[in-house]
C-alpha positions in Angstrom: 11.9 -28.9 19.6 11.2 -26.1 21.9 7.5 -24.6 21.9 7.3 -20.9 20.5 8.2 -18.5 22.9 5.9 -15.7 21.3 8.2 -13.3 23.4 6.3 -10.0 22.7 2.7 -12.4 23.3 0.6 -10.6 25.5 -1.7 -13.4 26.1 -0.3 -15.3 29.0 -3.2 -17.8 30.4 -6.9 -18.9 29.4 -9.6 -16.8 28.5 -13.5 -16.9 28.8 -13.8 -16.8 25.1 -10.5 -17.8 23.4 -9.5 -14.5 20.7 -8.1 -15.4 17.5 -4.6 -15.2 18.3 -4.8 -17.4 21.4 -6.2 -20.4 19.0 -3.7 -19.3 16.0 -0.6 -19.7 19.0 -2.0 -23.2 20.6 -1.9 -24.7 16.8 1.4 -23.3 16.4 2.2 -24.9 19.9 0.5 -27.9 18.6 -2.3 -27.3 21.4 -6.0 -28.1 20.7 -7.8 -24.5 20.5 -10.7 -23.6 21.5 -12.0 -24.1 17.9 -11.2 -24.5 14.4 -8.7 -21.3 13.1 -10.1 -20.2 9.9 -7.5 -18.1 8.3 -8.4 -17.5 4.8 -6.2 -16.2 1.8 -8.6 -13.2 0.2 -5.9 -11.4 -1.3 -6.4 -11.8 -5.2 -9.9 -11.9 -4.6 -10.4 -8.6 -2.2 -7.8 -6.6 -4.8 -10.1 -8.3 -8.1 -13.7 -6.7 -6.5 -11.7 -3.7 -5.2 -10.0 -3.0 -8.4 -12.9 -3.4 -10.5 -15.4 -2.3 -8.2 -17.2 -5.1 -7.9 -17.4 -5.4 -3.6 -20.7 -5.9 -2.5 -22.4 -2.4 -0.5 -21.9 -4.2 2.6 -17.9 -4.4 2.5 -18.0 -0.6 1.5 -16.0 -0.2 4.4 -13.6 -2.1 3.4 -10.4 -1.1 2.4 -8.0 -3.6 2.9 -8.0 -7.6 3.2 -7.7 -7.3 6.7 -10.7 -5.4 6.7 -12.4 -7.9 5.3 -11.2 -11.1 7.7 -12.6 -8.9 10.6 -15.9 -8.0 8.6 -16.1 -11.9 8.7 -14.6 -12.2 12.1 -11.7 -14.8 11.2 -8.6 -15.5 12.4 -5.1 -13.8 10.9 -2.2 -16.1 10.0 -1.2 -14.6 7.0 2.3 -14.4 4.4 0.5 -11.7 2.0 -1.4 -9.5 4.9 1.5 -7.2 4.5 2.7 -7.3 0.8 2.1 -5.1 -2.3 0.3 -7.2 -4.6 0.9 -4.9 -7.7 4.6 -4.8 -7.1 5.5 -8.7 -5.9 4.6 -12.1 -5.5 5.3 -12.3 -1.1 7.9 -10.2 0.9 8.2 -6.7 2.0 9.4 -7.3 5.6 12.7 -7.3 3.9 14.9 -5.0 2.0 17.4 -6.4 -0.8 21.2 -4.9 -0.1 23.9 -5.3 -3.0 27.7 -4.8 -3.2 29.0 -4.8 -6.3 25.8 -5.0 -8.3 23.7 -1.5 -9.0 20.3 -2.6 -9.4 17.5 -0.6 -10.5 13.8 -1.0 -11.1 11.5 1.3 -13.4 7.8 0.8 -13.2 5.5 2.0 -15.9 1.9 1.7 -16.8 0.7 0.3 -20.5 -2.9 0.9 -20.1 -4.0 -0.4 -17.0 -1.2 -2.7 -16.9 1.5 -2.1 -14.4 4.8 -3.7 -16.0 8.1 -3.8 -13.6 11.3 -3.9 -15.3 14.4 -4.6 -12.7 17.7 -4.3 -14.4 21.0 -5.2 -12.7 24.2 -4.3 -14.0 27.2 -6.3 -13.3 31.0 -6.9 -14.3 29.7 -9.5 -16.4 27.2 -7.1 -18.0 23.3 -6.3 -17.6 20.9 -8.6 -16.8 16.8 -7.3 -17.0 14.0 -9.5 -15.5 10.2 -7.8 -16.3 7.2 -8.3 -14.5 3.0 -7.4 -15.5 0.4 -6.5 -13.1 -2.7 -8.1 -15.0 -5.1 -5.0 -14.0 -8.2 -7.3 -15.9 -7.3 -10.9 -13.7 -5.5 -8.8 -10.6 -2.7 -11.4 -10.9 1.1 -10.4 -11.4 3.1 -12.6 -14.2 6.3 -12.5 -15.3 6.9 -11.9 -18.6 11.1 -12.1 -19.0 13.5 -13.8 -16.7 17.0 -12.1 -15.8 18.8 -14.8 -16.9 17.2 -15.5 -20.5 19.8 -15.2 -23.2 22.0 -14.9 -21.4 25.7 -16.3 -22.9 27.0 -17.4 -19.5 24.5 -17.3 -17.5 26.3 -19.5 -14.1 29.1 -16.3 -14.1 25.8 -13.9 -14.6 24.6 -15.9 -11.5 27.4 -16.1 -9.3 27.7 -12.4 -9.9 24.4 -12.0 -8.1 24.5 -14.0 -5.8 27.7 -13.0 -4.1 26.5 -9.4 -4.5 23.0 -10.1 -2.9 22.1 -10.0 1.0 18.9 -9.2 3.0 18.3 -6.9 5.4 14.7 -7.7 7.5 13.2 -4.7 9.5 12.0 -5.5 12.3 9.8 -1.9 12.6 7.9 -2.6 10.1 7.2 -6.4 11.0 6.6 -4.6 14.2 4.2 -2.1 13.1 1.9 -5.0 10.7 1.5 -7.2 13.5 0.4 -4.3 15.8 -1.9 -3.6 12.8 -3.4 -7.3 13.1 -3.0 -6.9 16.9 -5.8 -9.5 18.3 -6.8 -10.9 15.5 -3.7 -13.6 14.6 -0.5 -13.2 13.6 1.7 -12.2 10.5 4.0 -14.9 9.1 7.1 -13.7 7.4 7.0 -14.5 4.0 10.3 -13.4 2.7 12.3 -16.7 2.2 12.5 -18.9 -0.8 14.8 -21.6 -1.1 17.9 -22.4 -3.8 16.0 -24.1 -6.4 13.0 -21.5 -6.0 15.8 -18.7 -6.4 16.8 -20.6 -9.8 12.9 -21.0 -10.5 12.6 -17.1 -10.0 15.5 -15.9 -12.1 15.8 -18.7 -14.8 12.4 -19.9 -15.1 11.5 -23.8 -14.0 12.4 -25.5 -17.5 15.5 -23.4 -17.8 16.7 -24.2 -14.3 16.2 -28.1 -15.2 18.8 -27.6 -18.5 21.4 -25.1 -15.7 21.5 -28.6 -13.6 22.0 -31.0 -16.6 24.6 -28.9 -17.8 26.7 -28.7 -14.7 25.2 -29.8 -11.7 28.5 -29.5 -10.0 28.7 -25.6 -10.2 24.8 -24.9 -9.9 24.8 -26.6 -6.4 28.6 -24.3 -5.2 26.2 -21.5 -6.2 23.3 -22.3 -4.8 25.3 -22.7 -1.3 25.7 -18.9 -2.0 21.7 -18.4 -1.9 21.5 -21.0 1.2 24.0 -18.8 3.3 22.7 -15.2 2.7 18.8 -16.7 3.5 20.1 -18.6 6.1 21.3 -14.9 7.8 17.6 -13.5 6.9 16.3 -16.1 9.2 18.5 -15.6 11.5 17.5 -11.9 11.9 13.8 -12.8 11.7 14.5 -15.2 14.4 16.1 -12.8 16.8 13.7 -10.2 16.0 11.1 -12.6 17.9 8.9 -13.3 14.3 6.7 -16.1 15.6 6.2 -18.4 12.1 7.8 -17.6 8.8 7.2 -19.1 5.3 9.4 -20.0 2.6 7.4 -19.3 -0.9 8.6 -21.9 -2.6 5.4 -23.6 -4.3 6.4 -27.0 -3.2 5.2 -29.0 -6.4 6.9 -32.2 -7.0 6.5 -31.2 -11.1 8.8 -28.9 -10.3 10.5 -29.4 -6.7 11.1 -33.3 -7.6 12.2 -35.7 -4.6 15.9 -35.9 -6.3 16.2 -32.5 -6.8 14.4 -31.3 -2.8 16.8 -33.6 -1.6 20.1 -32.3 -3.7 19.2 -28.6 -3.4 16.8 -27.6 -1.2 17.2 -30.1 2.0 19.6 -28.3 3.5 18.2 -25.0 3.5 15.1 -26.5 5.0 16.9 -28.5 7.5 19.2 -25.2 9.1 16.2 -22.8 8.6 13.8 -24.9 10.9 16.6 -25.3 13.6 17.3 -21.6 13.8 13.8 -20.8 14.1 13.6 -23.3 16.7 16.4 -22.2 18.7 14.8 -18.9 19.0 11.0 -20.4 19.5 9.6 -19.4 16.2 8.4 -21.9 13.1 9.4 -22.4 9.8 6.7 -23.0 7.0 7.0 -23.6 3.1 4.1 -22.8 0.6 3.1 -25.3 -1.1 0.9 -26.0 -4.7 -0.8 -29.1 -6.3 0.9 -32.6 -5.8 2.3 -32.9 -2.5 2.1 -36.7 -1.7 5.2 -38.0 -2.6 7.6 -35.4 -0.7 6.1 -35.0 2.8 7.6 -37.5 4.8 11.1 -35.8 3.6 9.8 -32.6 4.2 8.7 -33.5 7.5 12.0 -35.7 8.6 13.7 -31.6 8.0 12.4 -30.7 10.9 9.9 -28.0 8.8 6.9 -26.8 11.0 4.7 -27.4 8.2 2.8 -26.6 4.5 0.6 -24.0 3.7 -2.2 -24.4 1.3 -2.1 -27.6 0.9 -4.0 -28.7 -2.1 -6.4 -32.2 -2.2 -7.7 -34.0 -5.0 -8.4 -33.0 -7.7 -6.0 -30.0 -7.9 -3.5 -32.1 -5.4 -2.9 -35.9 -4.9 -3.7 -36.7 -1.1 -6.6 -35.7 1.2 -6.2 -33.6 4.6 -6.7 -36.0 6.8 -4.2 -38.8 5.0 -1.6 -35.7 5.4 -2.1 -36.0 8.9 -1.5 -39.9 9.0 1.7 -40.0 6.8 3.6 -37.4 8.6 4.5 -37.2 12.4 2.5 -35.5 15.2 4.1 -32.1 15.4 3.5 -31.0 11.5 1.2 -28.3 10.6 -0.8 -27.6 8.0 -3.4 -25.4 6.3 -5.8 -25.7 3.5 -8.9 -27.5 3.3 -10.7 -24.8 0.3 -9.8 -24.9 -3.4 -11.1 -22.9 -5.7 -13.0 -26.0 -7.0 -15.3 -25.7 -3.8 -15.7 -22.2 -4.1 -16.1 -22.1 -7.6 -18.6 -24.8 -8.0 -21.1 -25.1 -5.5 -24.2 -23.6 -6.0 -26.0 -23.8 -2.3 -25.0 -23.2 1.5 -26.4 -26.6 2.2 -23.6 -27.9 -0.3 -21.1 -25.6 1.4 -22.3 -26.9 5.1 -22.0 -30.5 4.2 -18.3 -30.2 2.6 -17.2 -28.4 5.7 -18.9 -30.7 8.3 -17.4 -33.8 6.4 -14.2 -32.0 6.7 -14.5 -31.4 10.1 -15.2 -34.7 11.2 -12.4 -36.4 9.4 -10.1 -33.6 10.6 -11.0 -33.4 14.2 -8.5 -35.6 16.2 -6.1 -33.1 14.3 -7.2 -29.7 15.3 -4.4 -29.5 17.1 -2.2 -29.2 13.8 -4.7 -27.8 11.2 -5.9 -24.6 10.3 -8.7 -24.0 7.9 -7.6 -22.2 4.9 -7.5 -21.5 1.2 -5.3 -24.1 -0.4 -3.1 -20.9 -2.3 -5.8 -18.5 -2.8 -9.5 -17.6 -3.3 -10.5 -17.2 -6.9 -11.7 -14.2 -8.3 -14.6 -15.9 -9.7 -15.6 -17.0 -6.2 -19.1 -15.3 -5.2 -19.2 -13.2 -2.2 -22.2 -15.7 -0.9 -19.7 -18.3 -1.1 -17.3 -16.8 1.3 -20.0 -16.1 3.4 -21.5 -20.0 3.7 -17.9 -20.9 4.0 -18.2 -18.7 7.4 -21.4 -19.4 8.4 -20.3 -23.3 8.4 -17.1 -22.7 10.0 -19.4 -21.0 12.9 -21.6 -23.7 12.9 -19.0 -26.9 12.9 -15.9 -25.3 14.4 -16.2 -25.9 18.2 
């Protein structure tokens, strides 16, 4: 696999004092930098204290979750840098474009609630999926899928999916990273695979009874998802995007080894070797169990996991991750919310990260310090700040 070409890179040789991109591109290029990356997920948590005005006097300057990684001085490699967290889950580098299906979305507040309602009318009637922006937990849920109740529900499907393409724009990928400049590098999260398509219109246990029904049909239309994500990644890949994510929260409850391998193998599979033809890497988010699909995962050819999550929330530690899959996979994580949620001292918070520092270190090459999904609201802002003050102390 060819390294990433980072065409539009500026950085072309060593430095005195490595910045944050140049150690975010050597553990993309699978390159021991000059210390650990720490790239931490603050979204819900920056958005939760913004929203309820609960920041701390110090971070009165900040405006934006960017704002905050500098005020901390960590590193950038980041899905959600970008997105509108009132309006979607990931994405925003990309534009939806439908022929044949007028789709329309109304957005209106209920209290300080913000509840999304996207309707799509087709020749085989109107489907309506709704969405809530929980203003009290700052956390987005959905609340009706678009293909509930739905009396044919595989024709309301291939109806959308024939109708549905993306169109990625480039200026505005192009503008965000200039926005992050120096400081690490925006990933692409605007890809999800066929069974997280299902997953997103159908719900998880709805999708499981679609496949029981007629597995036969469910995987001809799912090929229809592969092919029009397959073109989004190959625009994202010409446009030079160094690392992109699929958002597929890679749980074996729900993204089972049978059904990854039936559904979802060959989306991996073609999206890693287009990103790799044009020297960029493919990533998948991933939540909770994660054990018994990464060898698979890995054998794809995927560049690696984000947020990978370790006992107890997950089912395998960091540093076994690194043993069961092959040399040139990548992954971050390393803080759950049960770290920052429960410890009560910096010397607790010093001792976690030094531990997982020393088991991790003959695989900085491949690991970036991270949240494993997210930082919890109820994590306290001394918290975050013994979580940097260790990563200072242990990363070099």
């Amino acid at each position: 696999m060819p390294e990433p070409m980072f065409p539009s890179d500026p950085l072309n040789g060593p430095t005195a004092a490595a910045s944050h991109r140049e150690c975010v591109k050597s553990v993309l290029q699978r390159k021991t930098p000059a210390r650990v990356v720490y790239a931490p997920n603050y979204w819900q948590w920056f958005a939760h204290h913004q929203n309820h005005g609960l920041l701390p006097p110090e971070l009165a300057d900040c405006h934006t979750q960017l704002d905050l990684i500098r005020h901390l001085g960590l590193d950038v490699f980041s899905r959600n840098i970008y997105s509108d967290q009132q309006h979607c889950w990931f994405g925003g580098l990309a534009e939806e474009v439908w022929d044949g299906v007028e789709a329309r979305e109304e957005v209106r507040m209920e209290g300080r609630d913000r509840v999304i309602t996207r309707t799509y009318h087709t020749r085989r009637g109107t489907l309506s999926e709704r969405q809530r922006y929980l203003f009290a937990d700052s956390t987005l849920v959905q609340e009706a899928f678009a293909l509930e109740d739905v009396p044919d529900p595989l024709d309301a499907l291939e109806e959308l999916l024939r109708a549905r393409r993306w169109r990625f724009l480039p200026e505005r990928y192009a503008q965000e990273q200039a926005r992050v400049g120096d400081d690490g590098f925006v990933v692409a999260g605007e890809l999800f695979s066929p069974l997280k398509m299902l997953h997103l219109l159908a719900g998880a246990v709805n999708t499981t009874y679609l496949i029981a029904d007629d597995e036969d049909r469910v995987r001809e239309l799912l090929a229809l998802h592969e092919a029009a994500q397959l073109e989004l990644v190959r625009q994202m890949a010409a446009a030079g995007v160094p690392a992109m994510m699929a958002m597929d929260n890679l749980d074996p409850a729900f993204h089972t080894p049978a059904y990854l391998e039936k559904f979802s193998a060959s989306y991996y599979e073609n999206a890693s070797r287009i990103a790799h033809e044009h020297g960029s890497t493919f990533f998948i988010h991933a939540c909770g169990r994660q054990r018994v699909n990464l060898k698979l995962i890995d054998s794809l050819g995927v560049d690696g996991l984000e947020g990978v999550a370790f006992p107890p929330l997950g089912d395998v530690q960091l540093d076994e991750v690194m043993r069961l899959t092959s040399d040139r996979f990548l992954i971050t994580g390393g803080i759950s919310a049960m770290e920052t949620e429960k410890f009560q001292s910096a010397d607790e918070v010093r001792r976690y990260v030094e531990d997982l520092f020393e088991r991790l270190r003959p695989y900085t090459h491949r690991f970036m310090l991270a949240a494993s999904c997210n930082t919890s609201i109820r994590t306290p802002w001394n918290v975050i700040q013994w979580f940097r003050d260790a990563w200072k102390e242990f990363a070099q």
